[in-house]
C-alpha positions as CSV (number, residue, x, y, z in Angstrom):
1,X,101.5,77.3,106.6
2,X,104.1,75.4,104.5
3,X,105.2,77.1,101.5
4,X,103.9,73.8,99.3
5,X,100.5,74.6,100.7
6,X,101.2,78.5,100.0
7,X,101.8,77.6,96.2
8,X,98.7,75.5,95.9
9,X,96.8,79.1,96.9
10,X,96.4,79.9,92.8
11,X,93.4,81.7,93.5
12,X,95.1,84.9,95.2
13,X,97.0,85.1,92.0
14,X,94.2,85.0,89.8
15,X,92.3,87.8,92.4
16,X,95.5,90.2,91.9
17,X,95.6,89.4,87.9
18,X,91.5,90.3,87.9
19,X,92.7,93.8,89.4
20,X,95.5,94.7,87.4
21,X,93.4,93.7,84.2
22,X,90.8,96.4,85.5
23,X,93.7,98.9,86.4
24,X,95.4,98.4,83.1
25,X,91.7,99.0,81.6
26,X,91.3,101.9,83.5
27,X,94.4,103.5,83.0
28,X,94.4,103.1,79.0
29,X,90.5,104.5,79.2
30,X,91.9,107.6,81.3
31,X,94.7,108.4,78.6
32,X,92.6,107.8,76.0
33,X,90.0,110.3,77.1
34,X,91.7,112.8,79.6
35,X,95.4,113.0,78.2
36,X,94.7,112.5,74.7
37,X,91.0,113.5,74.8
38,X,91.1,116.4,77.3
39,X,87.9,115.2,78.6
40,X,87.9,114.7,82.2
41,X,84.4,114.9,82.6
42,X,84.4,110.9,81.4
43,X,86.9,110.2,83.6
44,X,84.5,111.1,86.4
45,X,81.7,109.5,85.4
46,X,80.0,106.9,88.0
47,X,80.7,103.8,85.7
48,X,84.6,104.8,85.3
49,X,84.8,105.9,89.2
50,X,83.4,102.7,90.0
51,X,85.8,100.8,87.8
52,X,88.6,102.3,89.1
53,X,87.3,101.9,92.5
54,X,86.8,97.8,92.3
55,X,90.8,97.5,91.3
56,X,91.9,100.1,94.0
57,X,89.6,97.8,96.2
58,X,90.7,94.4,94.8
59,X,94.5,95.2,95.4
60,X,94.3,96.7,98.9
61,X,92.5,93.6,100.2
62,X,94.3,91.2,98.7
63,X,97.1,92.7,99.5
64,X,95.9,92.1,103.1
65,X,94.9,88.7,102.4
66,X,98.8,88.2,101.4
67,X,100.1,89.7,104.5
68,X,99.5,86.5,106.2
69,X,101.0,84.5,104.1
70,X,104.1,86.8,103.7
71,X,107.4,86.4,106.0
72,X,109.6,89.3,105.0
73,X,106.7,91.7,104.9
74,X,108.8,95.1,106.2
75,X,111.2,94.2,103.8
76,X,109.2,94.2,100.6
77,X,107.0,97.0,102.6
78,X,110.2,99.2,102.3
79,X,111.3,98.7,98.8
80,X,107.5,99.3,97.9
81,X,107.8,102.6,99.9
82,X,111.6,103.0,97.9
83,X,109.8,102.5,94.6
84,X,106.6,104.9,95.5
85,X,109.2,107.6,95.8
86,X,110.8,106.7,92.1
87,X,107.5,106.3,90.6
88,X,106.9,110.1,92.2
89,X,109.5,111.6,91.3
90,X,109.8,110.2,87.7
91,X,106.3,111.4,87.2
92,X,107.3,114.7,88.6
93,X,109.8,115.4,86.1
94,X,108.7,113.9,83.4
95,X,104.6,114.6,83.4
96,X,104.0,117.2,86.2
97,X,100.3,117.1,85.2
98,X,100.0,113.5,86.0
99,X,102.7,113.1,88.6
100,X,101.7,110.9,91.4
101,X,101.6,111.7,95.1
102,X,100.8,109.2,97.5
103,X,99.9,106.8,95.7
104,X,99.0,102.5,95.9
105,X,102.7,101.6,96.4
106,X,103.1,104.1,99.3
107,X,99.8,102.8,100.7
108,X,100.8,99.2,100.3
109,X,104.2,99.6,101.6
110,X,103.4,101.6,104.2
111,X,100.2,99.4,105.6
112,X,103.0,96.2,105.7
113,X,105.2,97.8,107.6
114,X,102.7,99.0,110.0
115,X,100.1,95.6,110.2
116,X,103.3,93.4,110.1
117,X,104.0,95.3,113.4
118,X,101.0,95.0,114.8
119,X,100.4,90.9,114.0
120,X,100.9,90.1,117.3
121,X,98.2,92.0,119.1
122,X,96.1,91.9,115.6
123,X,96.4,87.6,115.8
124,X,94.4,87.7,119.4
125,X,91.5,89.6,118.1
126,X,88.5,87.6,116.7
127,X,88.8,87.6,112.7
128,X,85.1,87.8,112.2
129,X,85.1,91.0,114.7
130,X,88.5,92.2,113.4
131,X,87.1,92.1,109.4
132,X,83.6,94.1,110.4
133,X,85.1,96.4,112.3
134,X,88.2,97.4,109.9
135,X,85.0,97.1,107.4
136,X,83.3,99.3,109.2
137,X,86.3,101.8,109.9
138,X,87.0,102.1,105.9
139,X,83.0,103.0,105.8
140,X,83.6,105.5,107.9
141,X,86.5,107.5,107.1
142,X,86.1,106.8,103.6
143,X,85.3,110.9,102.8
144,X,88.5,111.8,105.7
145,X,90.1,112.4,102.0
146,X,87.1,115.2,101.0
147,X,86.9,116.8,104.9
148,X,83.9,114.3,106.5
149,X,83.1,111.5,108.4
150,X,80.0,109.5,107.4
151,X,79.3,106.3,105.4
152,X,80.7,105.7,102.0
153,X,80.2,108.8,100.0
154,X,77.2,110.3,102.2
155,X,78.7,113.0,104.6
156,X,77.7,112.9,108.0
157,X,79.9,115.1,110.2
158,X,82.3,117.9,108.6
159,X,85.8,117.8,109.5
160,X,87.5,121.3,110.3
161,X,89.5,122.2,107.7
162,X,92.4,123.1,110.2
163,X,92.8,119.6,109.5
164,X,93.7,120.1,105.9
165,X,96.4,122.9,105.8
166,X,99.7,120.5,106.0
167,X,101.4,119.1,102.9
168,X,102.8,116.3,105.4
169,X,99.1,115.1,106.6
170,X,98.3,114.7,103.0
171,X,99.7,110.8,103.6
172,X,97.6,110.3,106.5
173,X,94.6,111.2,104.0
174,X,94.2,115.4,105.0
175,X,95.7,116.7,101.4
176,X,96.3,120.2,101.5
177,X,94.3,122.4,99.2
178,X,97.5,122.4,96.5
179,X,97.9,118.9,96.1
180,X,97.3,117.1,92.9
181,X,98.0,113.5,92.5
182,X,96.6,111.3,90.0
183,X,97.1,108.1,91.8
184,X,96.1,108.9,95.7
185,X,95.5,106.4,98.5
186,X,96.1,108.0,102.1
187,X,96.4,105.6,105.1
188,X,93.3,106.9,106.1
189,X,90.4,105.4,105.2
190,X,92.7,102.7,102.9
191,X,94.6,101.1,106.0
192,X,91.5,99.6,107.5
193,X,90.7,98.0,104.4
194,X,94.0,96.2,104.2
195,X,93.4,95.3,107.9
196,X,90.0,93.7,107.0
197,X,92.0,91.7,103.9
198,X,94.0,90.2,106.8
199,X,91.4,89.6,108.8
200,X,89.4,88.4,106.0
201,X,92.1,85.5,105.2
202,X,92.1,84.4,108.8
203,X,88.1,84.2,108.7
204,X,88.4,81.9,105.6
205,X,90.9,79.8,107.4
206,X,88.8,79.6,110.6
207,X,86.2,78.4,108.3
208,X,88.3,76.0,106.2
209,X,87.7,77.0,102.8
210,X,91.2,77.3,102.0
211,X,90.6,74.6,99.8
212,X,88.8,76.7,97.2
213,X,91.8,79.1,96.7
214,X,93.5,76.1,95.0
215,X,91.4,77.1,91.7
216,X,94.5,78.0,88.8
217,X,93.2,80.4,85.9
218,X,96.4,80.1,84.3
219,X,96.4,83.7,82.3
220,X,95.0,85.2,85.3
221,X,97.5,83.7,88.0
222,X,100.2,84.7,85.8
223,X,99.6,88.5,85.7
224,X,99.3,88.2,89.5
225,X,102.4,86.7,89.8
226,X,103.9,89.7,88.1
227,X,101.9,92.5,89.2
228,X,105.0,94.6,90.6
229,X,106.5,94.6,87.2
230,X,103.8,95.1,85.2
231,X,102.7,97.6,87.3
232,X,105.9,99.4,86.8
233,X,105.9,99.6,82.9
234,X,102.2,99.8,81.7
235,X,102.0,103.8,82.1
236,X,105.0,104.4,79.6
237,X,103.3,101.4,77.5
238,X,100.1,102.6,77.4
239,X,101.2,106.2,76.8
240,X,103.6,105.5,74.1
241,X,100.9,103.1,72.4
242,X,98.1,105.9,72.7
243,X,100.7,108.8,70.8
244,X,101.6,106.2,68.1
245,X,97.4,105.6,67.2
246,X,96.4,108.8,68.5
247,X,98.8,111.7,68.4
């Protein structure tokens, strides 16, 4: 694909904007209520779960999606991988409470690396088998994170908590019983859903809807364009804007 035909593809942009608006919603709703409010129990809640769920969801794929259209993908993999670390060990120091482990920008940088490895054997598999059965995978191992393998959130088979003993399996997705990250996406189940993102763009392409990604929501395609940033600098933002009205 040209990159003039990459730049007509607005609509990815306008996706990734959609998801950091949610995350950004989500993220001033938790320090609102939890930091500010000390009430995690609304944190928890099904609608705020499920909130924070669709943006987690929305990123990973498209970030998937964008793999294909990406040429230096181990590159930016390892400077997201570089910038996980910072954002960790920033947190660390300066809010242990809320310090982040593992989190989206590990995941992300991690899963390019890896996929962008992989592209040759992963371009000779079907796209419509490849996106049900990474589908299918994240269905799975979507509770590897809380010890069990079953569909979603309904346990079917518990996982031996052997499993679950090693502060360097936490990554994978088998945290140890100490760890506390407010921001955690192991490779396992959230790999397979990047993997069904790149399958997914190769299934629109086999069916030659491309043309519909050339939609521009101007707002929205500019957020996406500057996701990383953003991304970066909302947390102090929002945190320093919630102590000026509410502390």
């Amino acid at each position: 694909m040209t990159a003039a035909a990459r730049e007509r593809l607005h609509l990815i942009d306008a996706l990734r904007g959609f998801a950091l608006l949610a995350m950004l919603s989500y993220h001033l709703f938790y320090d609102i209520v939890v930091i500010f409010g000390g009430d995690y129990a609304a944190a928890l809640s099904p609608p705020a779960v499920a909130w924070s769920r669709l943006a987690g969801v929305m990123f990973v794929l498209i970030s998937g999606v964008s793999l294909n259209l990406s040429h230096h993908a181990v590159g930016r993999g390892v400077r997201l991988c570089l910038l996980a670390f910072v954002v960790t060990a920033v947190t660390y120091f300066a809010v242990p409470s809320q310090a982040v482990y593992f989190g989206v920008l590990g995941l992300l940088g991690a899963s390019m690396i890896i996929c962008q490895k992989l592209r040759p054997l992963l371009n000779r598999c079907n796209p419509f088998a490849g996106a049900a059965a990474s589908l299918a995978l994240f269905a799975v191992t979507f509770g590897v994170p809380k010890h069990y393998l079953g569909f979603f959130d309904v346990p079917v088979i518990r996982l031996p908590d052997a499993l679950y003993g090693w502060r360097a399996l936490s990554f994978l997705g088998f945290p140890d019983p100490g760890l506390r990250s407010s921001d955690y996406y192991p490779l396992i189940p959230w790999l397979f859903l990047f993997l069904c993102g790149y399958f997914l763009w190769r299934v629109i392409r086999a069916l030659n809807a491309e043309r519909f990604f050339t939609i521009k929501i101007a707002p929205l395609c500019f957020l996406g364009r500057h996701t990383l940033i953003i991304y970066i600098i909302h947390q102090p933002l929002l945190y320093g804007l919630c102590a000026l009205i509410l502390g």
